[in-house]
N, CA, C and O atoms as a CHARMM CRD file, in Angstrom:
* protein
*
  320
    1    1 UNK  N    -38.75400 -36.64100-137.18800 PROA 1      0.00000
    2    1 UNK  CA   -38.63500 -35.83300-135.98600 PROA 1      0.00000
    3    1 UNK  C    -38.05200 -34.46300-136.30100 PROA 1      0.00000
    4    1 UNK  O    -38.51200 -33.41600-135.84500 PROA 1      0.00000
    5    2 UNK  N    -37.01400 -34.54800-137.10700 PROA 2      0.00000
    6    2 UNK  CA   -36.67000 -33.08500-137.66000 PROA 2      0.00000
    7    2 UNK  C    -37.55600 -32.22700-138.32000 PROA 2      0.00000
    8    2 UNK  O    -37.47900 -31.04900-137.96900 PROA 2      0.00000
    9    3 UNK  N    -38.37300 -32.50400-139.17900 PROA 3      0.00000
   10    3 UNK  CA   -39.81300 -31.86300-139.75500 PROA 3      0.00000
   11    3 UNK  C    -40.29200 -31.00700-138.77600 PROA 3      0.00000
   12    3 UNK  O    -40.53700 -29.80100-138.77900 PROA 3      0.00000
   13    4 UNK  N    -40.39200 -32.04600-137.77400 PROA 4      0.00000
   14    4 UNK  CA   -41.78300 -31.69900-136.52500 PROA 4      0.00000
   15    4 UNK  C    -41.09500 -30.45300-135.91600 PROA 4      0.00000
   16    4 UNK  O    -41.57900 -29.33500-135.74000 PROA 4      0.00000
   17    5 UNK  N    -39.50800 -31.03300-135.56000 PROA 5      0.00000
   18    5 UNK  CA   -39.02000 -29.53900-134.61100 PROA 5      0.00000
   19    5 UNK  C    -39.08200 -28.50100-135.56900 PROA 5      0.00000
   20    5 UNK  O    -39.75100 -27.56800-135.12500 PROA 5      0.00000
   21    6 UNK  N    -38.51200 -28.22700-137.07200 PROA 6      0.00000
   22    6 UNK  CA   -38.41700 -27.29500-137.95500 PROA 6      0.00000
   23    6 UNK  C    -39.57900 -26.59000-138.19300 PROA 6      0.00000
   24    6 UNK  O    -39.56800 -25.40900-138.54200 PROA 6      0.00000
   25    7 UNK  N    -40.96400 -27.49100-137.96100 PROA 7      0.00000
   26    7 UNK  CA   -42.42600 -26.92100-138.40400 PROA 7      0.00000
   27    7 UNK  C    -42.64100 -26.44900-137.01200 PROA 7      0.00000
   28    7 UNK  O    -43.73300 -25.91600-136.81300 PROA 7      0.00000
   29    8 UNK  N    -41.62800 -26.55600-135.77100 PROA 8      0.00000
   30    8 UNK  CA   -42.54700 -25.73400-134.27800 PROA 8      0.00000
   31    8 UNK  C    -41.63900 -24.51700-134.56900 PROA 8      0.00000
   32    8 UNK  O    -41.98400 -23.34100-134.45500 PROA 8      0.00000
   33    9 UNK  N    -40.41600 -24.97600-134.96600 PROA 9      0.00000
   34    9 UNK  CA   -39.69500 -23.47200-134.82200 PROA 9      0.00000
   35    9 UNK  C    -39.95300 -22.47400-135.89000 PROA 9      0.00000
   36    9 UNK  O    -39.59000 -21.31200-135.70800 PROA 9      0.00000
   37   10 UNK  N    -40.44200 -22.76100-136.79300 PROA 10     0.00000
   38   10 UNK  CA   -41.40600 -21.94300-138.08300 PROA 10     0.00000
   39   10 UNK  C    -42.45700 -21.37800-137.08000 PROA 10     0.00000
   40   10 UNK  O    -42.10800 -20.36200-136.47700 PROA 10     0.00000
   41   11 UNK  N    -43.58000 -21.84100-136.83800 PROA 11     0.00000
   42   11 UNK  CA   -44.40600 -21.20300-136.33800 PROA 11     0.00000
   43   11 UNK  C    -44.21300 -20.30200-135.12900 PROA 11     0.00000
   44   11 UNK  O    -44.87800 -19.29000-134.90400 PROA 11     0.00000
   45   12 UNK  N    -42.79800 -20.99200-134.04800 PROA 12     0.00000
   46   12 UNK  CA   -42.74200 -19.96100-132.78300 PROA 12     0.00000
   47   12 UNK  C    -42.55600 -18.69100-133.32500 PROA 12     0.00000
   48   12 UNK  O    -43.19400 -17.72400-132.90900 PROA 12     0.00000
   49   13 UNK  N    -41.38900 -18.58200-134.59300 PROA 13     0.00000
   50   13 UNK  CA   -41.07500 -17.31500-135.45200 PROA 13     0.00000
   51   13 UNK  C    -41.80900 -16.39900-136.16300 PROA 13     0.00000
   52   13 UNK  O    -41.58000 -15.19600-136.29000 PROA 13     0.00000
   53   14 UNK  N    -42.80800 -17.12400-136.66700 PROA 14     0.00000
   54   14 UNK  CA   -43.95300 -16.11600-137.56200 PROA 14     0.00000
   55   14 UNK  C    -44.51400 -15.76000-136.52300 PROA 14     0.00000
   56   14 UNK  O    -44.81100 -14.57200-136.64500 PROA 14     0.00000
   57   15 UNK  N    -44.98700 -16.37000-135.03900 PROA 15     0.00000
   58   15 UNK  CA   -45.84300 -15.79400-133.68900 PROA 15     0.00000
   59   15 UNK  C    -44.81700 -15.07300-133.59700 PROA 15     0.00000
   60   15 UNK  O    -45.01600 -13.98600-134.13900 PROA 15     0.00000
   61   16 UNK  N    -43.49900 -15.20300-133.03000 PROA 16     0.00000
   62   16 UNK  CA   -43.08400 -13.73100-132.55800 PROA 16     0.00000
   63   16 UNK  C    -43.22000 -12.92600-133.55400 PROA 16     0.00000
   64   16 UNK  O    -43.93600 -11.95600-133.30800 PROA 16     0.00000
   65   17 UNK  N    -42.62100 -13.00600-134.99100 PROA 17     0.00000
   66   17 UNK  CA   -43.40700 -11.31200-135.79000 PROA 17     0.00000
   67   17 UNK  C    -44.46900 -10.80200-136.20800 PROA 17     0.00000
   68   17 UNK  O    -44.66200  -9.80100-136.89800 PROA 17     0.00000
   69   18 UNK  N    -45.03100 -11.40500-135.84000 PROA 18     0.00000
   70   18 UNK  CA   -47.15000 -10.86500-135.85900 PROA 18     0.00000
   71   18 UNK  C    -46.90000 -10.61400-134.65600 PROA 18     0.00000
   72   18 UNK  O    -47.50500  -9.56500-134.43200 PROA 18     0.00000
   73   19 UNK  N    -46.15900 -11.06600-133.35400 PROA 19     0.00000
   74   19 UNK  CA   -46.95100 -10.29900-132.38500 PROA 19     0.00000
   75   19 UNK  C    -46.01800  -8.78700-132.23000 PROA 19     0.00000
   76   19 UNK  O    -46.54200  -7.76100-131.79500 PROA 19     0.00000
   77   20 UNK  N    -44.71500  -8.85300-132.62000 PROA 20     0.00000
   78   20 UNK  CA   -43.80400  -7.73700-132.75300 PROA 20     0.00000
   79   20 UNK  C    -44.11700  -6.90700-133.78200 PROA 20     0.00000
   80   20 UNK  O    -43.38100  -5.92400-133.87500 PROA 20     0.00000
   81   21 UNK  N    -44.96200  -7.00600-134.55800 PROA 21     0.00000
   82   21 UNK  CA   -45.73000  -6.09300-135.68900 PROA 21     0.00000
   83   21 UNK  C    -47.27500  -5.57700-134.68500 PROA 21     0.00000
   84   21 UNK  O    -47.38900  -4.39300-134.36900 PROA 21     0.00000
   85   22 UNK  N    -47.97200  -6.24300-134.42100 PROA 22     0.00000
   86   22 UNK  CA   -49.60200  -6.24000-134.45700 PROA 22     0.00000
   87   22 UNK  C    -49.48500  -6.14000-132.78200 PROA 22     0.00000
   88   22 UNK  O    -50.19800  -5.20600-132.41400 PROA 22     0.00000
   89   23 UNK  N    -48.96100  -6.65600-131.88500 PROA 23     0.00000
   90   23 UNK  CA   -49.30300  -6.39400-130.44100 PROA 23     0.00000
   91   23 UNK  C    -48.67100  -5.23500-129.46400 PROA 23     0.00000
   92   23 UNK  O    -48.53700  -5.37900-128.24900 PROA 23     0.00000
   93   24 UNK  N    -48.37700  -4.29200-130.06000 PROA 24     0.00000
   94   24 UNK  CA   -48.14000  -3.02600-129.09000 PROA 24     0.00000
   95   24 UNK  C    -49.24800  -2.24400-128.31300 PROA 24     0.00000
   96   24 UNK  O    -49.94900  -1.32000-128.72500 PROA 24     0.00000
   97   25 UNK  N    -49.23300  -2.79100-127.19600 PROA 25     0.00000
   98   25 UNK  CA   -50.46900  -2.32600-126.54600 PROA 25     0.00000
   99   25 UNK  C    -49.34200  -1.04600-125.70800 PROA 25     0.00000
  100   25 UNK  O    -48.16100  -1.11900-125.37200 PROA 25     0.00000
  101   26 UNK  N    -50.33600   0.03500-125.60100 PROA 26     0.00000
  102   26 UNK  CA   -49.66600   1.29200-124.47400 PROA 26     0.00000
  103   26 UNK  C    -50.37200   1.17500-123.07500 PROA 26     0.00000
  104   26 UNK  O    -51.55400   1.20200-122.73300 PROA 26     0.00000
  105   27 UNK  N    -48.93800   1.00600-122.25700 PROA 27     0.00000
  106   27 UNK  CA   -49.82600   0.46100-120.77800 PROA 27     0.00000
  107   27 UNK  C    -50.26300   1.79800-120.03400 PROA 27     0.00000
  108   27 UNK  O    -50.96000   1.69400-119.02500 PROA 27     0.00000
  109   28 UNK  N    -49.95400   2.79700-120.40600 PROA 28     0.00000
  110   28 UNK  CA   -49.81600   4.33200-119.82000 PROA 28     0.00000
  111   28 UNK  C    -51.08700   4.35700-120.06000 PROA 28     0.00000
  112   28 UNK  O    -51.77900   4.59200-119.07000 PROA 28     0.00000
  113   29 UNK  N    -52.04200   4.06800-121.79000 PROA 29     0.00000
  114   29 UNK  CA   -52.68400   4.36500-121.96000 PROA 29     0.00000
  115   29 UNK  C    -54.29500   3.44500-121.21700 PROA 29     0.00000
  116   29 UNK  O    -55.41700   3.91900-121.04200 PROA 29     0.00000
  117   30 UNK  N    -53.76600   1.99100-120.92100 PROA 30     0.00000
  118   30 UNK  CA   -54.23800   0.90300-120.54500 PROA 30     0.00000
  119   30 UNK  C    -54.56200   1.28700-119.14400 PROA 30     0.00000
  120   30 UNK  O    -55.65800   1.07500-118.62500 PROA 30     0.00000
  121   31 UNK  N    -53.26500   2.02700-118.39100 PROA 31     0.00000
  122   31 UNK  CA   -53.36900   2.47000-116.73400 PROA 31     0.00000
  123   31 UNK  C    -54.77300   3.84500-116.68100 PROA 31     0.00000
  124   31 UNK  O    -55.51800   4.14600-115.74800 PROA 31     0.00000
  125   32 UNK  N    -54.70400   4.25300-117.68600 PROA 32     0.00000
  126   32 UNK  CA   -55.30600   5.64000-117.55100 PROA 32     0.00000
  127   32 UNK  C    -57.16400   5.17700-117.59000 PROA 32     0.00000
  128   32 UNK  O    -58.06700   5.61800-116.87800 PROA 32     0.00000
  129   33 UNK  N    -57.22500   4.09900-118.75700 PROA 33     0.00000
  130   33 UNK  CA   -58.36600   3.70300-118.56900 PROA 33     0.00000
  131   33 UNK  C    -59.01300   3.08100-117.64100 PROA 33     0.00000
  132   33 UNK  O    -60.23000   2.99000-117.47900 PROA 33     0.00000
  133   34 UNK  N    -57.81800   2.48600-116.79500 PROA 34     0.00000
  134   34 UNK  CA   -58.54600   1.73600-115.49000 PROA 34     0.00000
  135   34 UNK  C    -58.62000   2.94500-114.44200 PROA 34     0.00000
  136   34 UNK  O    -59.56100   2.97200-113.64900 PROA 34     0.00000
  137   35 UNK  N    -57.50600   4.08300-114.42600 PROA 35     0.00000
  138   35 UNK  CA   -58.25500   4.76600-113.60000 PROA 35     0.00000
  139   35 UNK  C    -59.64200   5.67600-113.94700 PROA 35     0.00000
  140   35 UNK  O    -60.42200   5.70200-112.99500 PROA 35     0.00000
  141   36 UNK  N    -59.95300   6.20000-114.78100 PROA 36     0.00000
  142   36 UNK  CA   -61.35800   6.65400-115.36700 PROA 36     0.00000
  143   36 UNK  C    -62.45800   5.98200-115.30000 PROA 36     0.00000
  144   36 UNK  O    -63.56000   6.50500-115.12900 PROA 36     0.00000
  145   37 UNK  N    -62.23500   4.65900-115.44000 PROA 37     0.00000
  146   37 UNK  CA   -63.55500   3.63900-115.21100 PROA 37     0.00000
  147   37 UNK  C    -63.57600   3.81500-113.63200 PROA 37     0.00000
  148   37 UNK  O    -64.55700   4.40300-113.17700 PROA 37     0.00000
  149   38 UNK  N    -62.52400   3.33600-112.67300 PROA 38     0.00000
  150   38 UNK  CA   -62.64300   3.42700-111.58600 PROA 38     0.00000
  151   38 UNK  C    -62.99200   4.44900-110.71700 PROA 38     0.00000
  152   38 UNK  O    -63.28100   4.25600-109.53600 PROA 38     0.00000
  153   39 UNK  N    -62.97200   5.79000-111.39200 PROA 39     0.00000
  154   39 UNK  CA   -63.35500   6.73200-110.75000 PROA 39     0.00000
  155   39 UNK  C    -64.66300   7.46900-111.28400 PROA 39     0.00000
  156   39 UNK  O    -65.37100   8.18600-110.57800 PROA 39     0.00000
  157   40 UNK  N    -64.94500   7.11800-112.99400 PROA 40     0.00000
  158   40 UNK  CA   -66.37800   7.35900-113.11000 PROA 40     0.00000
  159   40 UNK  C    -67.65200   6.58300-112.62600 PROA 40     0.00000
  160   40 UNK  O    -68.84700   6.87400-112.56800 PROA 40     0.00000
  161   41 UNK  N    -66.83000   5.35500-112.26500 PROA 41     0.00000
  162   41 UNK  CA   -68.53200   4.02700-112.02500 PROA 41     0.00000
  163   41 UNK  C    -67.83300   3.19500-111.05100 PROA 41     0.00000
  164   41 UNK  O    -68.09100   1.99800-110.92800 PROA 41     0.00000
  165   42 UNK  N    -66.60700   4.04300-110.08100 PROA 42     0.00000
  166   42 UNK  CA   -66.88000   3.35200-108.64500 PROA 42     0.00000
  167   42 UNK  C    -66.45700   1.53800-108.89700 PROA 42     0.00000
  168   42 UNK  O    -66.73900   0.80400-107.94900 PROA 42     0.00000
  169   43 UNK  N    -65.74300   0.82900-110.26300 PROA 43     0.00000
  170   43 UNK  CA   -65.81300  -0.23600-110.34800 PROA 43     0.00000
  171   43 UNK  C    -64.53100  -0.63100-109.29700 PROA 43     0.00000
  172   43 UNK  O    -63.87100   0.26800-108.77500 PROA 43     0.00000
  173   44 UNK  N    -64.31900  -1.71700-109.10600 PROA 44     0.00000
  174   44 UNK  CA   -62.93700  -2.14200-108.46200 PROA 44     0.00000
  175   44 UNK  C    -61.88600  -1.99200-109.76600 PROA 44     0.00000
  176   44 UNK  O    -62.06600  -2.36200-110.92600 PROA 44     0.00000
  177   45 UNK  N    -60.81500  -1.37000-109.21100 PROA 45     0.00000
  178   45 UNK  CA   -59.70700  -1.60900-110.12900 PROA 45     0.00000
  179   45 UNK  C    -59.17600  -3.01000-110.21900 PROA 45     0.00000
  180   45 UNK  O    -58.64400  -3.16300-111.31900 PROA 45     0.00000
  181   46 UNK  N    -59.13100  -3.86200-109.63200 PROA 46     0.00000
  182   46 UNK  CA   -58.46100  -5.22900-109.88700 PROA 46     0.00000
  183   46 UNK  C    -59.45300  -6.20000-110.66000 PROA 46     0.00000
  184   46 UNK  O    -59.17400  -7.29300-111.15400 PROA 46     0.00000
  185   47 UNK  N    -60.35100  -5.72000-110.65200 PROA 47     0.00000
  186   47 UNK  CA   -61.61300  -6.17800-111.62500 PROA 47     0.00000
  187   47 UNK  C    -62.15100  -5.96100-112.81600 PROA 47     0.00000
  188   47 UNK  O    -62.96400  -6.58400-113.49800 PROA 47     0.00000
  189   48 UNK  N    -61.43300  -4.75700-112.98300 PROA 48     0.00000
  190   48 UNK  CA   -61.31600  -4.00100-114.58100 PROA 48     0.00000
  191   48 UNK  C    -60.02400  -4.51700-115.30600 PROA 48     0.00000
  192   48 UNK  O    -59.99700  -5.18200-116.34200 PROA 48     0.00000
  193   49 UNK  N    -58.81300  -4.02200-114.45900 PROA 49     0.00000
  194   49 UNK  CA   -57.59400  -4.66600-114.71000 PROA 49     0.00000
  195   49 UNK  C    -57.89400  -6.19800-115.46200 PROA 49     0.00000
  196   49 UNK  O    -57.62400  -6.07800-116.65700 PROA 49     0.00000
  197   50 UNK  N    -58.32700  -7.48300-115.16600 PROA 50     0.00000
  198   50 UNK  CA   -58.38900  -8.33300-115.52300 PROA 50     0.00000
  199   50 UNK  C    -59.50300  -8.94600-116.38800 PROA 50     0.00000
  200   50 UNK  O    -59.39500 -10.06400-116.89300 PROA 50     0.00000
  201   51 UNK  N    -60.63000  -8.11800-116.53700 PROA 51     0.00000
  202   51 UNK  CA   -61.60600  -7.73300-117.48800 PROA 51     0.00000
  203   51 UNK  C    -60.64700  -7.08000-118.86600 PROA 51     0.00000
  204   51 UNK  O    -61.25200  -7.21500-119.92900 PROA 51     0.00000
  205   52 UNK  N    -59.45600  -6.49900-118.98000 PROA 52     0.00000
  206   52 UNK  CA   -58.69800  -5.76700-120.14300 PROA 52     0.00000
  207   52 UNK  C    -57.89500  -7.41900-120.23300 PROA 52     0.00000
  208   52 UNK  O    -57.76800  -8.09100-121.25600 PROA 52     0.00000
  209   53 UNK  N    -57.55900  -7.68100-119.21500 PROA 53     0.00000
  210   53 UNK  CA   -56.43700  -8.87500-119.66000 PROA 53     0.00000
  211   53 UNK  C    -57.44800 -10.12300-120.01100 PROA 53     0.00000
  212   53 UNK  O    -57.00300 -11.19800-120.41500 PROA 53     0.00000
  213   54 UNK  N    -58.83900  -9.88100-119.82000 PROA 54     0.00000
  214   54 UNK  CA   -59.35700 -11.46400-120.34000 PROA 54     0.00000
  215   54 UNK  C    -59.88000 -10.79800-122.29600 PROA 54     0.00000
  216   54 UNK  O    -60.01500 -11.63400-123.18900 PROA 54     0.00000
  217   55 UNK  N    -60.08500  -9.26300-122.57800 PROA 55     0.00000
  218   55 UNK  CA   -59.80500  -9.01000-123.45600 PROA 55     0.00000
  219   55 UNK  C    -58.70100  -8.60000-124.60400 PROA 55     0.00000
  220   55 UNK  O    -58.69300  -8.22800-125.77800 PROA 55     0.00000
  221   56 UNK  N    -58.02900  -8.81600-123.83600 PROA 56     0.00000
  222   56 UNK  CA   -56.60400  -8.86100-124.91200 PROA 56     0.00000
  223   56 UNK  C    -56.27000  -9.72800-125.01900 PROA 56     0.00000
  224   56 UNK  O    -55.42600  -9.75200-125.91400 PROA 56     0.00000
  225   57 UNK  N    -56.55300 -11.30500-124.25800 PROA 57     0.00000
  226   57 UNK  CA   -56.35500 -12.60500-124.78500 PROA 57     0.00000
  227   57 UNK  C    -57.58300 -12.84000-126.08400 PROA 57     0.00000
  228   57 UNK  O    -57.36000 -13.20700-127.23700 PROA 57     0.00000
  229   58 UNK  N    -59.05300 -12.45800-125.38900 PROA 58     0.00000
  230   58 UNK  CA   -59.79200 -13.12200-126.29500 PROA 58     0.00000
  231   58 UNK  C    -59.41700 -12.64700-127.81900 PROA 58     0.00000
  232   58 UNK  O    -59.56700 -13.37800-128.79800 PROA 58     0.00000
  233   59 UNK  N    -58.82800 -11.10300-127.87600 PROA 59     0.00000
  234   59 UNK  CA   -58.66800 -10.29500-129.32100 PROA 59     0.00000
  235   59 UNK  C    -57.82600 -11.14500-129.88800 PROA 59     0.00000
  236   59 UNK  O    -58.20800 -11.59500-130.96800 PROA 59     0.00000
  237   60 UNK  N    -56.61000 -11.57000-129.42100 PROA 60     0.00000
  238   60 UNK  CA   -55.23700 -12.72900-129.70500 PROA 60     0.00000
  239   60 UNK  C    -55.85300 -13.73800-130.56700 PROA 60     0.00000
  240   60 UNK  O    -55.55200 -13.91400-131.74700 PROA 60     0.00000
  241   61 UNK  N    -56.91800 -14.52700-129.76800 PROA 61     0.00000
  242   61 UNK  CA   -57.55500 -15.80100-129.81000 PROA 61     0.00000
  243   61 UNK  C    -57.96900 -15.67000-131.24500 PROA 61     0.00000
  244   61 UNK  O    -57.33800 -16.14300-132.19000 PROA 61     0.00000
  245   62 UNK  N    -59.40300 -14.79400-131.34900 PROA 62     0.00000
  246   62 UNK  CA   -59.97900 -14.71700-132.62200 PROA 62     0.00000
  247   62 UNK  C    -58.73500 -13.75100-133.81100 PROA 62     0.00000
  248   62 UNK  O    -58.58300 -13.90700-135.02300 PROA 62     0.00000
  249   63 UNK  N    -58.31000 -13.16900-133.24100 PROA 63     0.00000
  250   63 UNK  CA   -57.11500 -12.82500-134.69500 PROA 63     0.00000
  251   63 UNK  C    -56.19600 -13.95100-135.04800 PROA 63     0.00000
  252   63 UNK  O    -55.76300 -14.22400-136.16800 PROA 63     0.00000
  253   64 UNK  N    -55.95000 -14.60300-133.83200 PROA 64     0.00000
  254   64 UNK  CA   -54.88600 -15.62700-134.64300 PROA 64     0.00000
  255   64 UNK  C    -55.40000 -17.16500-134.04300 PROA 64     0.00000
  256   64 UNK  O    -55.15200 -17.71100-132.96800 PROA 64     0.00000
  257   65 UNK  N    -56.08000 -17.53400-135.01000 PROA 65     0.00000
  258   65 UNK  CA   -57.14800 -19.21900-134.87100 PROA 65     0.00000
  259   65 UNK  C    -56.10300 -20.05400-134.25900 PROA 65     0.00000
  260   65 UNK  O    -56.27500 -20.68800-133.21800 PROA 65     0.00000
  261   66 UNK  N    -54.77100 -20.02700-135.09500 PROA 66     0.00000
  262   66 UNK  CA   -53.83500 -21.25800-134.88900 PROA 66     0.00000
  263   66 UNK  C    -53.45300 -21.22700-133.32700 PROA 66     0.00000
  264   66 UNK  O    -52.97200 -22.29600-132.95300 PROA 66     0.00000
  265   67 UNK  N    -53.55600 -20.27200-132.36500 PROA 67     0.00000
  266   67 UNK  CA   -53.15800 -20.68200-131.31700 PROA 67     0.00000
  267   67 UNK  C    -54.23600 -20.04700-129.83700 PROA 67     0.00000
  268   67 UNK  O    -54.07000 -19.46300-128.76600 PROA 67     0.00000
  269   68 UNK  N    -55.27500 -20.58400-130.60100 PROA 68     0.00000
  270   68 UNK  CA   -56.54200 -20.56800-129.76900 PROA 68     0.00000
  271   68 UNK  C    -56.91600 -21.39300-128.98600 PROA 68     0.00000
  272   68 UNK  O    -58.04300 -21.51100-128.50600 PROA 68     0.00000
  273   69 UNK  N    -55.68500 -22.22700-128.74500 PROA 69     0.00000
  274   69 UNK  CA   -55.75100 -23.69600-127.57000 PROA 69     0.00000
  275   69 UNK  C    -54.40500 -23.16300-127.03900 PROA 69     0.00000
  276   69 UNK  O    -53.97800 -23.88300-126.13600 PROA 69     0.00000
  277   70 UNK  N    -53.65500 -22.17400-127.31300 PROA 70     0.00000
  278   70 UNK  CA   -52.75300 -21.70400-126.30900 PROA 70     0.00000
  279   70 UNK  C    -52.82800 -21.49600-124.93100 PROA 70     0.00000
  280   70 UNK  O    -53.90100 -21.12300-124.45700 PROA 70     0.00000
  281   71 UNK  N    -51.67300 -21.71200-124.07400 PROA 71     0.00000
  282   71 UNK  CA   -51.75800 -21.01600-123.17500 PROA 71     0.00000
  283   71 UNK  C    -51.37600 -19.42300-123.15400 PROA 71     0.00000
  284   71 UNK  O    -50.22200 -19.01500-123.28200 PROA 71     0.00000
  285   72 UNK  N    -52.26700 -18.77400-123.01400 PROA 72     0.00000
  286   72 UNK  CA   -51.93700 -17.22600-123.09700 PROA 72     0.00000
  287   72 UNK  C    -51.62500 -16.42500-121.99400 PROA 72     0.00000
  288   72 UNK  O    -52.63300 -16.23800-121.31300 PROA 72     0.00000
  289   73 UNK  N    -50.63900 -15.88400-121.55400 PROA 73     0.00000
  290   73 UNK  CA   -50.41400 -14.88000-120.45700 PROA 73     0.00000
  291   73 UNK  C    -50.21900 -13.62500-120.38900 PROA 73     0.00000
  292   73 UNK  O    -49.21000 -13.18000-120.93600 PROA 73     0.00000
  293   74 UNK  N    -51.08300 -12.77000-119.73800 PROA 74     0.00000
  294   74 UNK  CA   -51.33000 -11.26400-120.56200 PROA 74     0.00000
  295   74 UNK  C    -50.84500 -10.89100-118.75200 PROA 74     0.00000
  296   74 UNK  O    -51.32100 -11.31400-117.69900 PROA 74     0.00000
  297   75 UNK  N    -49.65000  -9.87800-119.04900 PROA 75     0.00000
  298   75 UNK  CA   -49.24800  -8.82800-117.73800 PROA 75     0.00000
  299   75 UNK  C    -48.93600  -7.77200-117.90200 PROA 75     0.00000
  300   75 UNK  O    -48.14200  -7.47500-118.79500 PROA 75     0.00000
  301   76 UNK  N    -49.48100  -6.87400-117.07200 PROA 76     0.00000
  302   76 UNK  CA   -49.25200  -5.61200-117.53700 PROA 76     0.00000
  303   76 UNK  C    -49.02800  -5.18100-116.40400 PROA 76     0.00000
  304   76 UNK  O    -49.88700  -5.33100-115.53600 PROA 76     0.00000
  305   77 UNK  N    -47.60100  -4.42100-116.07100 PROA 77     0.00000
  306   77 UNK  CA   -46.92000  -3.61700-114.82700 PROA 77     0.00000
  307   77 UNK  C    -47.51900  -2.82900-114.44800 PROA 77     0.00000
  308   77 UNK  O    -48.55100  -2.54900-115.05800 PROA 77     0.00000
  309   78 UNK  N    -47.17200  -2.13700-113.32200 PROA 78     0.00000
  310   78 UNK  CA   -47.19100  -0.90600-112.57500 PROA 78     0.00000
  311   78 UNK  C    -47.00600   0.05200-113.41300 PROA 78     0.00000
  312   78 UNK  O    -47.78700   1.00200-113.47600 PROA 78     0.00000
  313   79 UNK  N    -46.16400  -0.03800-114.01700 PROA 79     0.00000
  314   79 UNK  CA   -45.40400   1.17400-114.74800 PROA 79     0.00000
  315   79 UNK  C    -45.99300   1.72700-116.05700 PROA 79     0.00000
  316   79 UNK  O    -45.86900   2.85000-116.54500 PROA 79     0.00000
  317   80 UNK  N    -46.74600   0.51900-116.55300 PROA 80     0.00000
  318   80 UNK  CA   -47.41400   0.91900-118.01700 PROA 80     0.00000
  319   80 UNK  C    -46.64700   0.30400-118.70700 PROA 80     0.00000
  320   80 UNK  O    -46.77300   0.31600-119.93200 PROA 80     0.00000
């Protein structure tokens, strides 16, 4: 049983520094694209918005195999 917890808390640790290395997304830059789409092609913003968040899970997914049965939760504020 000690293995098992030592081999989850290994892996929670290497996920947090791949994602604290490799996942800095800019939401300023993320906000700016939803407004440009929304105002060049008329799309819904809450429909683009979550079109970026079903692609920044899928990018997660295929970069990192081992936790491609995760539950993934992608939010991105108001604020950027």
């Amino acid at each position: 049983m000690q293995t098992s917890n030592k081999s989850i808390q290994e892996q929670q640790h290497a996920f947090y520094s791949v994602q604290q290395k490799y996942m800095k997304l800019d939401g300023k830059s993320i906000q700016a694209a939803i407004l440009q789409l929304v105002e060049d092609y008329k799309f819904d913003p809450y429909e683009v918005l979550e079109v970026i968040k079903l692609g920044i899970r899928t990018g997660f997914r295929k970069d990192f195999a081992e936790y491609r049965k995760s539950n993934i939760q992608t939010v991105i504020t108001d604020d950027g």
